[in-house]
C-alpha positions in Angstrom: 59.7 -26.6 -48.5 60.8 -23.5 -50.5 59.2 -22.8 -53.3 59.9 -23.1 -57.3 60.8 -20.5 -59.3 57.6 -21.2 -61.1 55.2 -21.5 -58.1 56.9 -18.3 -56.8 55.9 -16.7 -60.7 52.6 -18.1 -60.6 51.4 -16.8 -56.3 53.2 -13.6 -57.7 51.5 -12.6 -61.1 47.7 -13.0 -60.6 47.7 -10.4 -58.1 50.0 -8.3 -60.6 47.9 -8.8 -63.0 44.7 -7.9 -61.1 46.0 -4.8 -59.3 47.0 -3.4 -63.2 43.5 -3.9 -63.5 42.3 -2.1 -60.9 44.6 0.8 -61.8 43.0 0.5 -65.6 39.8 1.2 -63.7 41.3 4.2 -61.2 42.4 5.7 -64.3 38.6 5.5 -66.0 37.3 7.0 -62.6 39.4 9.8 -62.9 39.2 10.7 -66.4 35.1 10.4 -65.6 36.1 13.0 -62.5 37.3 15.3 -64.7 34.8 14.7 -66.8 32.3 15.8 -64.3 33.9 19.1 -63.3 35.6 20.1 -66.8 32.2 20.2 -68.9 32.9 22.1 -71.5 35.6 19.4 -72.0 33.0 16.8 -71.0 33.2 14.9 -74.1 37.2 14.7 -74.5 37.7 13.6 -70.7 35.0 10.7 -71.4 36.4 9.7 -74.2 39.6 8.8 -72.4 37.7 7.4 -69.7 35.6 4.9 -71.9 38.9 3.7 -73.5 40.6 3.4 -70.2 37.4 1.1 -69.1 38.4 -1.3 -72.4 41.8 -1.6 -71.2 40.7 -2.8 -67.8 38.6 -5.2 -69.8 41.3 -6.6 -71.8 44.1 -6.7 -68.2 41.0 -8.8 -66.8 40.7 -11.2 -69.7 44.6 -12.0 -69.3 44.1 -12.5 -65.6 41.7 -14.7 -66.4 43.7 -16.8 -68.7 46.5 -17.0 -66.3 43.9 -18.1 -63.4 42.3 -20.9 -66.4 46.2 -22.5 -66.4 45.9 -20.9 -70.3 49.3 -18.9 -69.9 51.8 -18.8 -67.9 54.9 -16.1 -66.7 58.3 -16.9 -67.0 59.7 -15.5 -63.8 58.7 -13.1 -60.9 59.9 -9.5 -62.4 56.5 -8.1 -61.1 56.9 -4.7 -59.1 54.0 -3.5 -57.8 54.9 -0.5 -55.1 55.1 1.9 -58.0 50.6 1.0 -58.9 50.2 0.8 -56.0 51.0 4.7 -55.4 49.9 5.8 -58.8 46.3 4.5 -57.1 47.0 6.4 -54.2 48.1 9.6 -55.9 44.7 9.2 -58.1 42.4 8.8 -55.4 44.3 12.4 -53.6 43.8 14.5 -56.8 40.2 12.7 -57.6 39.1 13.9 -53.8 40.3 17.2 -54.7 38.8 17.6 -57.6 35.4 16.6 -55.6 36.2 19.4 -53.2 37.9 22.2 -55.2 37.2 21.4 -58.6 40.2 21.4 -61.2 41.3 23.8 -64.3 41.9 22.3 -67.6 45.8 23.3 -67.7 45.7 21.4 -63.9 43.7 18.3 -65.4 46.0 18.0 -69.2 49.1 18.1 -66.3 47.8 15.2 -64.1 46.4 13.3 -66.8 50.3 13.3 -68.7 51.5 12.4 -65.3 49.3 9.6 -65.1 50.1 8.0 -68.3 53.8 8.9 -68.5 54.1 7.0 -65.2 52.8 4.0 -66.4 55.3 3.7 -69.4 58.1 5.3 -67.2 58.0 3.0 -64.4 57.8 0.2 -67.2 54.3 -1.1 -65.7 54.2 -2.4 -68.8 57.6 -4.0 -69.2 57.8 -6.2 -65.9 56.4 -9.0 -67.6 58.3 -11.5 -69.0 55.7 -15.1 -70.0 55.4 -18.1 -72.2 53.1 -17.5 -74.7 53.7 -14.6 -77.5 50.1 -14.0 -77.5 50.0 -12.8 -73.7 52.8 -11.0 -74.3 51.6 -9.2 -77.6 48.5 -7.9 -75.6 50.5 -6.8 -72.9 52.5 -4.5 -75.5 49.2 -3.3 -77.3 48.1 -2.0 -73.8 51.4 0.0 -73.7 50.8 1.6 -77.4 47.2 2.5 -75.9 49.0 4.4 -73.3 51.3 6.0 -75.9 48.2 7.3 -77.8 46.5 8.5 -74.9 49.8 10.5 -74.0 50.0 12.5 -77.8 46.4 12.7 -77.4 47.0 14.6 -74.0 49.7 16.9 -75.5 47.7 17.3 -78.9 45.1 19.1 -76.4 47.5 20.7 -74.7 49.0 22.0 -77.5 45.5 22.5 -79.1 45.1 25.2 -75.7 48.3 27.0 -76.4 49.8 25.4 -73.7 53.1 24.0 -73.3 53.3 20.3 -71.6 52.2 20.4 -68.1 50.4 23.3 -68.9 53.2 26.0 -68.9 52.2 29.1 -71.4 54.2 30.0 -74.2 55.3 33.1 -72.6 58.8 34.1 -72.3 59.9 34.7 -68.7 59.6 38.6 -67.4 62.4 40.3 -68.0 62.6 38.9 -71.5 64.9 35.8 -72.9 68.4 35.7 -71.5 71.2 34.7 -73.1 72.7 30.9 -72.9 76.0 29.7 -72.5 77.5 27.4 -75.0 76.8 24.2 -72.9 73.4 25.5 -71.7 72.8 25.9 -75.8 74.3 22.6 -76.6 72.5 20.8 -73.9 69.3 21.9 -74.6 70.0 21.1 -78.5 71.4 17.3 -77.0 67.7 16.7 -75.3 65.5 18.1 -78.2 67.3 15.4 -80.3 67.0 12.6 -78.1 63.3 13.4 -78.4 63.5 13.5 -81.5 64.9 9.9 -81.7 62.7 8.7 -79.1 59.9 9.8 -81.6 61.7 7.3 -84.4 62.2 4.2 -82.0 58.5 4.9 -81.5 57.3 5.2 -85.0 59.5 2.0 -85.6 58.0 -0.3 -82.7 54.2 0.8 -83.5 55.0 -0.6 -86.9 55.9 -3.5 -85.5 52.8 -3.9 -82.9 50.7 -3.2 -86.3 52.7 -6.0 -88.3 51.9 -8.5 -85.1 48.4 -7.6 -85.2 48.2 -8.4 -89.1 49.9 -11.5 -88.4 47.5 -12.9 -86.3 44.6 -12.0 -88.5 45.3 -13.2 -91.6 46.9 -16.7 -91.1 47.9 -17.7 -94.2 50.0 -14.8 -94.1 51.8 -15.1 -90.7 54.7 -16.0 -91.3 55.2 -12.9 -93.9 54.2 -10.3 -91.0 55.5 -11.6 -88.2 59.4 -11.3 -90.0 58.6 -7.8 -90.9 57.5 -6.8 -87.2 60.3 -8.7 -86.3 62.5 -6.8 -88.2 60.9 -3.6 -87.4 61.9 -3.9 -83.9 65.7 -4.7 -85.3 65.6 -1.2 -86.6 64.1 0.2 -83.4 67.4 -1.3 -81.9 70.0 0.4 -84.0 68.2 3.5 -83.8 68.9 3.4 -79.7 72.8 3.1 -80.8 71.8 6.7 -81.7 71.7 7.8 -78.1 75.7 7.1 -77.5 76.4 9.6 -79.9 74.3 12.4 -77.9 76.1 11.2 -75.0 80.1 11.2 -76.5 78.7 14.8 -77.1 78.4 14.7 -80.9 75.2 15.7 -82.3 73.0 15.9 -84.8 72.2 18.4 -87.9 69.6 19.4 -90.4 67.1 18.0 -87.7 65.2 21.4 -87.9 64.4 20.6 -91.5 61.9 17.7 -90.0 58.3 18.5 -88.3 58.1 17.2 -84.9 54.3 17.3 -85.5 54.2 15.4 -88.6 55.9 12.5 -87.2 53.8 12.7 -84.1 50.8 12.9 -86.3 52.2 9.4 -88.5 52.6 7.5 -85.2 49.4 8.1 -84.5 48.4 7.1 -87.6 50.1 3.9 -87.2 48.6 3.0 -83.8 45.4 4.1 -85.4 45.9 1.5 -87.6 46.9 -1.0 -85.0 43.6 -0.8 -83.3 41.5 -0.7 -86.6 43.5 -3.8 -87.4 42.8 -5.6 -84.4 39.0 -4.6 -83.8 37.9 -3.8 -87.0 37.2 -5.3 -90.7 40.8 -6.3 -92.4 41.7 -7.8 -95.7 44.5 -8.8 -97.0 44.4 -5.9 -99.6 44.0 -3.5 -96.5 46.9 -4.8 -95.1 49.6 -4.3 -97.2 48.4 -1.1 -98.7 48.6 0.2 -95.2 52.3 -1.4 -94.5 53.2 0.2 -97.9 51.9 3.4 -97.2 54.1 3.5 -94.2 57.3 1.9 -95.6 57.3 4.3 -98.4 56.7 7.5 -95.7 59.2 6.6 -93.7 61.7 6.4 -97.0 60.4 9.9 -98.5 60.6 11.4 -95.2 64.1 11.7 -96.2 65.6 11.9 -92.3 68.1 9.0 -92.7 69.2 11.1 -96.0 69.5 14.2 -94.9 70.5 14.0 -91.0 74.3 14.7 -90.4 76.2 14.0 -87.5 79.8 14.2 -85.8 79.9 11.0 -85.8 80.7 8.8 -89.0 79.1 5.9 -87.2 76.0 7.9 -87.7 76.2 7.7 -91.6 76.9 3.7 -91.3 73.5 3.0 -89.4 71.3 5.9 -91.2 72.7 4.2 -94.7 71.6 0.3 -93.3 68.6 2.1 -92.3 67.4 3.6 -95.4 68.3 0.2 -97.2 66.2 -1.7 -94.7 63.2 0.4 -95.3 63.9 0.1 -99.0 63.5 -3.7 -98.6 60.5 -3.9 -96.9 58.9 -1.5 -99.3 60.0 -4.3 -101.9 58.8 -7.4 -100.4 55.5 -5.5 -99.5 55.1 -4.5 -103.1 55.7 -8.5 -103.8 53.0 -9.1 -101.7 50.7 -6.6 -103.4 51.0 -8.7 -106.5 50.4 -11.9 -104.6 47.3 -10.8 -103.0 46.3 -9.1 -106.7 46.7 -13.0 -107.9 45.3 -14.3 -105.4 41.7 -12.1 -106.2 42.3 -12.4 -110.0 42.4 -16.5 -109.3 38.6 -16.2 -108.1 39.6 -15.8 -104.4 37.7 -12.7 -103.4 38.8 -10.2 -101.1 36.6 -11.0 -98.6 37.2 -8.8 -95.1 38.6 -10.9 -92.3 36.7 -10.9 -89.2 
């Protein structure tokens, strides 16, 4: 008798999601390899690896919702051949690292390589289930990948090294000059970095909005529209990309600090963890959500960016007022919670 769509999801996913666990755990043993032959880095590579061993943790408390009948996936999308030799590949560069030991420029390079994998080949993104819970932890794992990667390249950086530890040497001989296209090409991919940054800075404030959402219940419904709508602005901001690709790009981007907006999406997934593991008020809250919306408006990029395009100024405009309006209802909110404390309802930490 052939089988269901839904049997065929559910003989599927349990080994998916235990074999993600078991690369959460390759990953810690790695990072604690690195650990063991870097020591002057000792404390940075454990770090990495005590986090990596919470992210197993959490992958095995899904699986073990999914064995308990507590959640359920969708449909098969799982792909496994790609952890599967990301374990392999770890296990290689772990037994030489036994043998031959490993330089920190060698060990920032397969550490990137590691993490950008796992969001590249959308190990992460396979999974499509019922419940928005199970879903919502399968995202936070991916934003804990995204911080250990600007982690990474903070060190790198940090070193004087370029990603995947090239120096910031020019080439002997000295610089040569590019051609128009090489130029133009080269200005194409530092922009669609650039927005890639944005789309990021976008979804992690939707990941934190989730996360307040499910902690302060009487308040759900208020964050769960603004993450909502945060990853509505993530999408127009991929409409972006077209424009690189018709050829017409981007100016005044130089007048922004790559760093700095780095540096505020880690603040935000900073925020995202503290919201979900640590004390949280409803105070906390939106004077963190403020603090963001009100960044991201005196950042000024949607103001200032031109481009070619005058499709460009259409979506940067909506943008800007869409910030502008969450700022608002945030700043309504403020007042509510203010009432709610002045009432006699003390702002008591939610745990």
């Amino acid at each position: 008798m052939p089988l269901s769509e839904r049997r065929r999801a559910e003989l599927l996913a349990g080994p998916y999601t235990r074999l993600l666990a078991e690369h959460e755990g390759a990953v810690e043993d790695f990072y604690n390899a690195l650990a063991n032959s870097l020591k002057p880095a000792e404390t940075f590579w454990r770090t990495l690896a005590k986090e990596e061993a919470s992210h197993k943790r959490c992958i095995k408390e899904i699986d073990e919702k999914f064995k308990n009948g507590e959640w359920r996936f969708k449909r098969p999308l799982f792909v496994t051949s790609g952890i599967i030799d990301s374990l392999e590949w770890m296990a290689s560069r772990k037994q030489y690292i036994e043998l031959q030991g490993v330089s920190m420029k060698e060990a920032l390079k397969w550490a990137l390589e590691v993490e950008q994998n796992m969001i590249e080949s959308d190990f992460f993104d396979v999974v499509d289930c019922d419940d928005p819970k199970m879903m919502d932890a399968i995202n936070t794992q991916a934003a804990y990948t995204k911080a250990h990667i600007q982690r990474l390249k903070r060190e790198a950086r940090r070193l004087k090294w370029r990603i995947f530890g090239r120096r910031k040497v020019l080439p002997t001989g000295g610089p040569r000059n590019l051609s128009h296209d090489e130029l133009r090409n080269n200005i194409k991919s530092s922009q669609a970095n650039m927005l890639g940054l944005l789309i990021d800075m976008e979804e992690s404030a939707s990941r934190l909005y989730n996360a307040y959402g499910e902690r302060i219940k009487d308040s759900e419904v208020f964050w769960s529209r603004l993450a909502a709508e945060e990853m509505q602005h993530a999408s127009m901001l991929r409409k972006l990309y077209k424009f690189l690709d018709e050829d017409k790009i981007f100016y005044n981007v130089e007048l922004f600090s790559r760093k700095a907006l780095e540096e505020f999406i880690i603040f935000i997934q900073n925020a995202e963890l503290d919201a979900r593991h640590g004390k949280l008020s409803c105070y906390k809250a939106v004077c963190t959500a403020l603090k963001i919306e009100i960044s991201m408006i005196e950042s000024g990029f949607y103001g200032t960016v031109k481009s070619d395009s005058k499709e460009f100024q259409i979506i940067a405009k909506r943008l800007v007022e869409l910030t502008r309006e969450h700022s608002s209802k945030l700043q309504k909110e403020m007042l509510r919670v203010n009432d709610m404390n002045a009432a006699g309802r003390e702002n008591i930490p939610i745990t």
